[in-house]
C-alpha positions as CSV (number, residue, x, y, z in Angstrom):
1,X,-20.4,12.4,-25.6
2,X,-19.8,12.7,-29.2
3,X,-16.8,14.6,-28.6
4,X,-15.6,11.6,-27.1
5,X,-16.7,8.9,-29.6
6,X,-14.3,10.9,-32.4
7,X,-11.1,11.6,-30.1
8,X,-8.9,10.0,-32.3
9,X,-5.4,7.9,-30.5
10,X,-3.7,11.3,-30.5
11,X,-5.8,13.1,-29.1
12,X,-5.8,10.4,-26.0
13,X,-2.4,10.5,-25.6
14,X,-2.2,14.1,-25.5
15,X,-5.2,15.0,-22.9
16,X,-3.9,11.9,-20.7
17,X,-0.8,13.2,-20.3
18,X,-2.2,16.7,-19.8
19,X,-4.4,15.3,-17.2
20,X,-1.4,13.1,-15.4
21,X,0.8,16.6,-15.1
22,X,-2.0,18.9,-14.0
23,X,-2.9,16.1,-11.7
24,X,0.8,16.1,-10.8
25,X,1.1,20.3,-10.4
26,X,-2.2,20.6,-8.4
27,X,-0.9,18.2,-6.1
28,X,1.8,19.6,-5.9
29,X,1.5,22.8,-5.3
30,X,-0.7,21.6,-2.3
31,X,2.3,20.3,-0.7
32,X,5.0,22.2,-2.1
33,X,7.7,21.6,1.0
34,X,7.7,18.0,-0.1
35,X,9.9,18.5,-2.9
36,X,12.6,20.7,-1.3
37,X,15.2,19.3,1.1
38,X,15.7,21.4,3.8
39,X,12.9,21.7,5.9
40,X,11.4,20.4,9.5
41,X,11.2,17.2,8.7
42,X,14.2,14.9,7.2
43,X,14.7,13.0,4.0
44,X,14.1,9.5,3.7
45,X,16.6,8.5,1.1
46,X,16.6,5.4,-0.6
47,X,20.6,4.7,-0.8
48,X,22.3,6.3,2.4
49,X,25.4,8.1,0.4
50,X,23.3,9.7,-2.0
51,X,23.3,13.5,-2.9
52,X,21.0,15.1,-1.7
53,X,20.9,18.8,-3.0
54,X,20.8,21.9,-0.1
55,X,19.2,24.9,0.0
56,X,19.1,26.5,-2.8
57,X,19.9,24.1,-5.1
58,X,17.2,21.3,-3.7
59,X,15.2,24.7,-4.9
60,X,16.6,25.5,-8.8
61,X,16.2,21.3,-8.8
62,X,12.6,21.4,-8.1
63,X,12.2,24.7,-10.5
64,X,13.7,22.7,-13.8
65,X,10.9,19.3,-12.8
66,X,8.2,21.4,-12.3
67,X,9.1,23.8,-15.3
68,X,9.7,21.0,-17.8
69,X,6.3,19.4,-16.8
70,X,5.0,22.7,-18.1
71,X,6.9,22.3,-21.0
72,X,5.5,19.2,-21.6
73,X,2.1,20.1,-21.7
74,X,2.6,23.4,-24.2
75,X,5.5,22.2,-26.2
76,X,5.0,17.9,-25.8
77,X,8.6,15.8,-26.5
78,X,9.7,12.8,-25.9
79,X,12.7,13.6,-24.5
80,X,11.0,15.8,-21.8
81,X,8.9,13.5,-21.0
82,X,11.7,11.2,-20.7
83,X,13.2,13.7,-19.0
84,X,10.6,14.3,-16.5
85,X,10.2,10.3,-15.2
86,X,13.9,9.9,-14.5
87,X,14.0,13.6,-12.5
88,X,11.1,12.0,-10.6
89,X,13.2,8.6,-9.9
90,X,16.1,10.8,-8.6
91,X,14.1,12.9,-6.4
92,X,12.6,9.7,-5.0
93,X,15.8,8.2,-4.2
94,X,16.5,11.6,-2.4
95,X,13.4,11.6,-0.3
96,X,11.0,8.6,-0.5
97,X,8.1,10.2,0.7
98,X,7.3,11.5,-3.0
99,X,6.6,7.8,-4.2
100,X,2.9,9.3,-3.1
101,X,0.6,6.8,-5.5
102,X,-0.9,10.1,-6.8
103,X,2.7,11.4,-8.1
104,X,3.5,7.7,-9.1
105,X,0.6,7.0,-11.7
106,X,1.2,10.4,-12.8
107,X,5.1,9.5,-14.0
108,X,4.4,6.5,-15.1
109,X,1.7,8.1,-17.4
110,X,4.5,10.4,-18.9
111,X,7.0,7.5,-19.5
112,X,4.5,4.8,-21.1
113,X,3.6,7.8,-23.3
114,X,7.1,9.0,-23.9
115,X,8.9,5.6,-24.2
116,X,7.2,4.5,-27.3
117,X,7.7,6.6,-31.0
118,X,4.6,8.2,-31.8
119,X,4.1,7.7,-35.3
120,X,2.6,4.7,-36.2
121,X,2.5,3.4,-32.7
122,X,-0.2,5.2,-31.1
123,X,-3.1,2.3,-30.6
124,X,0.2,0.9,-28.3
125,X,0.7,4.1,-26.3
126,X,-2.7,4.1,-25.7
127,X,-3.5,0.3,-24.2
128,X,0.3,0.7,-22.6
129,X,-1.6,3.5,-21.0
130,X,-4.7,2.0,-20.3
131,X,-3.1,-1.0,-18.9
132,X,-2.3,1.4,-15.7
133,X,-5.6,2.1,-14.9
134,X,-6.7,-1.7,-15.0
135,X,-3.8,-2.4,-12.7
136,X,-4.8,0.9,-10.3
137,X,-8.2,-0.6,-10.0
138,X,-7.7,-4.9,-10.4
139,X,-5.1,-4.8,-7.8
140,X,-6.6,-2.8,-5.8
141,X,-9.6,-5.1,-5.5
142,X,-7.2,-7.6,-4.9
143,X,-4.8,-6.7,-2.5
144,X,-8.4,-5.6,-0.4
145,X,-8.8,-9.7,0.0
146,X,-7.6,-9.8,3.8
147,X,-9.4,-10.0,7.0
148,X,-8.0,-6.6,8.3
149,X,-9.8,-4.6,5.6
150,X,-12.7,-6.8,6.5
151,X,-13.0,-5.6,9.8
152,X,-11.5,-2.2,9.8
153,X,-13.6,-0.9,6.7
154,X,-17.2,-2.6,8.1
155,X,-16.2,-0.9,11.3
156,X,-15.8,2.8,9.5
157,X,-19.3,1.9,7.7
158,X,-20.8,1.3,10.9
159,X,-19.2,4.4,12.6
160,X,-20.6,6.8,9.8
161,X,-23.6,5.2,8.1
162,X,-25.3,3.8,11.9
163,X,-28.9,4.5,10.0
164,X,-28.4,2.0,7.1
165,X,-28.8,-2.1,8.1
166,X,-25.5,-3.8,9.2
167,X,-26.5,-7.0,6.9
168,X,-26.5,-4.4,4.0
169,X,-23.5,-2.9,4.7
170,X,-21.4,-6.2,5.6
171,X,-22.8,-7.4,1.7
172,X,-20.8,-4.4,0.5
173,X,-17.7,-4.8,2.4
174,X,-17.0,-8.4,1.0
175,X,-18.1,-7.0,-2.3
176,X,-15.9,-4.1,-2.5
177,X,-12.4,-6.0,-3.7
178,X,-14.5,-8.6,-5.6
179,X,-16.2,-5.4,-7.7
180,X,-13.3,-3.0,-7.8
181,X,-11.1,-5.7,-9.6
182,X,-13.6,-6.5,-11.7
183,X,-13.8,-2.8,-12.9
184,X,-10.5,-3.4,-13.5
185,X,-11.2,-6.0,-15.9
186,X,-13.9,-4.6,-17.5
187,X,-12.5,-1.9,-18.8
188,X,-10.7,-4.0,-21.2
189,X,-14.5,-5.8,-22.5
190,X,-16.4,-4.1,-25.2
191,X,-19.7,-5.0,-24.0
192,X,-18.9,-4.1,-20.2
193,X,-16.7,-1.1,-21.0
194,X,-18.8,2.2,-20.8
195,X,-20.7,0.3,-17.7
196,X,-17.1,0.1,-15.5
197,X,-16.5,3.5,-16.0
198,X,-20.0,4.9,-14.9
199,X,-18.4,2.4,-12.0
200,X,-15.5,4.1,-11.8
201,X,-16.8,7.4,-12.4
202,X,-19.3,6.9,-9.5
203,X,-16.6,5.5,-7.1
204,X,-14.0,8.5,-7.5
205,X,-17.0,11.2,-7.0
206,X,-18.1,9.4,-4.1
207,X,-15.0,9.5,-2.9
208,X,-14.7,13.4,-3.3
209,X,-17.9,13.9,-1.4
210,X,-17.2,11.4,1.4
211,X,-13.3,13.6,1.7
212,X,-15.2,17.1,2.0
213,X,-17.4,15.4,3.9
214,X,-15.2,14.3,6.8
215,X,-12.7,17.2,6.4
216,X,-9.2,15.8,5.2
217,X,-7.9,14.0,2.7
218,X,-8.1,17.0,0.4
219,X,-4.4,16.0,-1.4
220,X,-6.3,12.8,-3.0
221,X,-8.8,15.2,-4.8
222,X,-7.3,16.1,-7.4
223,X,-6.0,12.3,-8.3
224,X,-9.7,11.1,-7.9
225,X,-10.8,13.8,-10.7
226,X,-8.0,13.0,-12.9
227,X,-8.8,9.4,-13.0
228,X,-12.4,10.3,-13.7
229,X,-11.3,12.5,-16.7
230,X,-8.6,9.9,-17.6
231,X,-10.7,7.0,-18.0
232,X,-13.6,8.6,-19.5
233,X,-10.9,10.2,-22.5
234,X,-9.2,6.7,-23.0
235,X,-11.8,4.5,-23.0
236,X,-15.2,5.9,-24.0
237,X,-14.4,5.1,-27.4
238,X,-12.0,2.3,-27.1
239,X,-12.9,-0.7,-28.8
240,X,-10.7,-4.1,-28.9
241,X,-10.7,-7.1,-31.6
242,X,-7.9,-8.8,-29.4
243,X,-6.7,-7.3,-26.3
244,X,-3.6,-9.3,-25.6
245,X,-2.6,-9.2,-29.6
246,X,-2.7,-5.8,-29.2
247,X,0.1,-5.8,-26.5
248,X,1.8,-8.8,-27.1
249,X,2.0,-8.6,-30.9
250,X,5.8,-6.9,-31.8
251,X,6.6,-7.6,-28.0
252,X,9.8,-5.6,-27.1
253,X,11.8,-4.1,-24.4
254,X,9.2,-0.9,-24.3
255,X,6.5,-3.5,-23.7
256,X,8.0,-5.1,-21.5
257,X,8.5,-1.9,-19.1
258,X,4.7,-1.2,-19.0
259,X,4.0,-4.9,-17.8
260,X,6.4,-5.1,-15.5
261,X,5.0,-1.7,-13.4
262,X,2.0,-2.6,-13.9
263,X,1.6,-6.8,-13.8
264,X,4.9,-8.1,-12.7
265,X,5.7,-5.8,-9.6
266,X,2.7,-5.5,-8.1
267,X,2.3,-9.9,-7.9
268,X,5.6,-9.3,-6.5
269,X,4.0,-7.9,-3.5
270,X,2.1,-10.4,-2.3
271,X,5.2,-11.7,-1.9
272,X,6.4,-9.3,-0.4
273,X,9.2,-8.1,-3.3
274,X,8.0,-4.2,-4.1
275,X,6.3,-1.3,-1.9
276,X,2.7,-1.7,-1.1
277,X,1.5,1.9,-2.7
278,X,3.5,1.0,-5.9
279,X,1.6,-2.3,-5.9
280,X,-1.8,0.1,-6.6
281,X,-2.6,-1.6,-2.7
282,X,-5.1,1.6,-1.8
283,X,-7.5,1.6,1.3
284,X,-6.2,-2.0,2.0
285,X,-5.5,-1.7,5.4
286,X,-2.1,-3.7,5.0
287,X,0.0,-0.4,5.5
288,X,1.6,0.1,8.8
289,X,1.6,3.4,10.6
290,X,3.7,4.0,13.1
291,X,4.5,6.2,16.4
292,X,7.8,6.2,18.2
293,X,7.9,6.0,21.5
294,X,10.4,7.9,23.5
295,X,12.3,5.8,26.3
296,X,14.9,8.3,27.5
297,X,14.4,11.8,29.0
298,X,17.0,13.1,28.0
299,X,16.4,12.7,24.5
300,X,13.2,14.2,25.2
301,X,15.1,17.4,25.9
302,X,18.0,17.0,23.6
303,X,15.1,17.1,20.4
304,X,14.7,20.5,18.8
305,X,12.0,22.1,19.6
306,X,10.2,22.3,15.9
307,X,10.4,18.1,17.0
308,X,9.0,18.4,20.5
309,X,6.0,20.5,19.4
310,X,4.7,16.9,18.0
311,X,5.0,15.2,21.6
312,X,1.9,13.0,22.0
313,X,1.2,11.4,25.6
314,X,-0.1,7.2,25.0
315,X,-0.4,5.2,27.9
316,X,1.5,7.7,29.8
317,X,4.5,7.6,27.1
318,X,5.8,10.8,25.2
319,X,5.5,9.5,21.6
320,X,5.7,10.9,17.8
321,X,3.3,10.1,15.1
322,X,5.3,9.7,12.0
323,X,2.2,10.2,10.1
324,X,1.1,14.0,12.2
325,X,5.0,15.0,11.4
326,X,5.4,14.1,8.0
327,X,1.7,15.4,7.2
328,X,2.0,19.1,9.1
329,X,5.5,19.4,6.9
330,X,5.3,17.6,3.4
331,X,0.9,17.9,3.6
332,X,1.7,14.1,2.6
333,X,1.3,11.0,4.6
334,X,4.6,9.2,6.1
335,X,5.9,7.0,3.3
336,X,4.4,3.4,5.1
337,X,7.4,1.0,4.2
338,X,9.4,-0.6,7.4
339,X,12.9,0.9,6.1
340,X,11.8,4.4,5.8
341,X,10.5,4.6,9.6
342,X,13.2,2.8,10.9
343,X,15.1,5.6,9.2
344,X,13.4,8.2,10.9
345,X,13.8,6.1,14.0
346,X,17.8,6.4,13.6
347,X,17.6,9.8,13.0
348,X,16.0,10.4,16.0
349,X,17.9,8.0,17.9
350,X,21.1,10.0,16.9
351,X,19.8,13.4,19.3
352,X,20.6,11.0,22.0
353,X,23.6,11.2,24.6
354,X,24.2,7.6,25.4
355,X,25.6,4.4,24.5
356,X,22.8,2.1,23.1
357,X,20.9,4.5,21.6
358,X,18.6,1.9,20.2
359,X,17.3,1.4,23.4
360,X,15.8,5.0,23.5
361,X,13.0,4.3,21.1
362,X,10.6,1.8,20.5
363,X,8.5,1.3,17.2
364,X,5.2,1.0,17.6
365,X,2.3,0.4,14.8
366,X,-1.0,1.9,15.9
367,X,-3.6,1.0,13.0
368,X,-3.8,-2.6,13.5
């Protein structure tokens, strides 16, 4: 620990952003069909005319991001990390299903770093940086306020911990959002600081065991141990005379970036204005997750076959779990915003031979 109580600003920035791109390449390389575009499962793009690279150009595309990251972490500039975050946007709007929250924090790690100069400004940087994590883990407490996570989290406590008292384990499930917020917040108090991130500490490597445990999940471990080792680097040692002087003080257009990912956007959503995983709305139980339901025969047989080997029979209909698809092909989860299944819906739709092909599908959310 007394390593840590010397790491000077520098040496935060740099082992933070190390951290957010091995985080990022780990991941990565897990899932590694998710960044090409040509592959058993479709694009979701954001914008319906944009260019989307083919084979192999998707390829040499996905061979400069992940080179420059490596770049970055040897040869550190700002305009590579610059560089980086904007390649990121672009492959997003090509395929949605990267905005994974694990890939996002990790960008938005490299930009806060990179958008600032780094002489003189480095106590900036780092609260700019810091200010991510208090929105990963206040909103996330706070978006848990809702009576679906209520029930649906008591009920997985019940299914896998039957031997410990219900009246104990309904205190902790009203608790939860109330205390992972507050870690948020904490992290930011002198007196409370090192105490939120044993919290923190303890709830990531609880997580890890409780993955291994039930056997999936894996493509969230290496996120959980980068926010361990994040946190602990940036604020072991951090001490604050006044937090909000600190940001607010010199306020400009760079400033103003960093609040609006990480305050502005994610009120937005409870209004309903920005994506629920870019809103740091994890383990919620607000995300929809859909299967389409197949209407028509003969779209059943008009679907290639690499589709029909993810027929599922419910309540004697032939449906497709976006979720099974999208993870057997990307290792990622379906992307759980209403615009990106309804694209998948269309796509679908389109193997049909008749007139209303909207008729041949039906949407149908099965989590809830």
């Amino acid at each position: 620990m007394q390593y840590l109580n010397t790491l000077s600003d520098t040496q935060k920035i740099k082992w933070t952003q190390n951290l957010a791109i091995l985080g990022f390449l780990v991941t990565a390389i897990y899932a590694p069909e998710l960044w090409i575009n040509t592959k058993d499962f479709p694009t979701i793009p954001l914008f319906e005319n944009i260019y989307t690279p083919s084979n192999p150009f998707d390829l040499i595309l996905a061979g400069i991001f992940f080179g420059l990251m490596i770049i970055q972490i040897f040869k550190p500039k700002k305009i590579i990390g610059l560089s980086i975050s904007f390649l990121y946007i672009y492959l997003c709007f090509v395929d949605q299903n990267r905005l994974q929250p694990y890939f996002y924090q990790s960008i938005l790690t490299v930009l806060f770093i990179n958008i600032f100069p780094s002489q003189g400004r480095e106590r900036t940087i780092v609260f700019a940086v810091s200010l991510l994590f208090f929105a990963t883990y206040f909103w996330s407490g706070i978006h848990k306020l809702n009576a679906i996570f209520y029930e649906q989290w008591l009920g997985a406590l019940l299914k896998h911990f039957s031997f410990v008292p219900k009246q104990l384990l309904q205190a902790f499930t009203y608790a939860v959002p109330y205390i992972e917020a507050l870690l948020g917040i904490c992290l930011f108090i002198n007196k409370t600081r090192k105490l939120a991130i044993l919290g923190i500490v303890g709830m990531h490597a609880t997580i890890v065991v409780m993955l291994f445990y039930l056997g999936y999940g894996f493509n969230v471990v290496p996120w959980n141990l980068q926010n361990i080792l994040s946190v602990i680097v940036l604020f072991w040692s951090y001490q604050t005379k006044n937090t909000l002087d600190t940001f607010f003080k010199n306020f400009n257009y760079k400033k103003t970036i960093a609040i609006t990912f990480t305050i502005l956007l994610p009120f937005s959503n409870l209004f309903g204005y920005w994506d629920h995983l870019l809103s740091f709305s994890f383990f919620t139980s607000k995300l929809n997750y859909y299967y389409i339901e197949l209407n028509n025969d003969d779209l059943k047989e008009k679907l290639p076959q690499h589709i029909k080997d993810y027929y599922r029979t419910v309540d004697d209909k032939t449906v497709i779990y976006a979720n099974e698809w999208a993870g057997d092909i990307n290792r990622v989860l379906f992307y759980p915003e209403k615009r990106c299944i309804l694209y998948l819906e269309k796509y679908i739709q389109n193997f049909a031979d008749i007139e209303n092909k909207e008729e041949s599908t039906k949407l149908v959310v099965y989590n809830k």
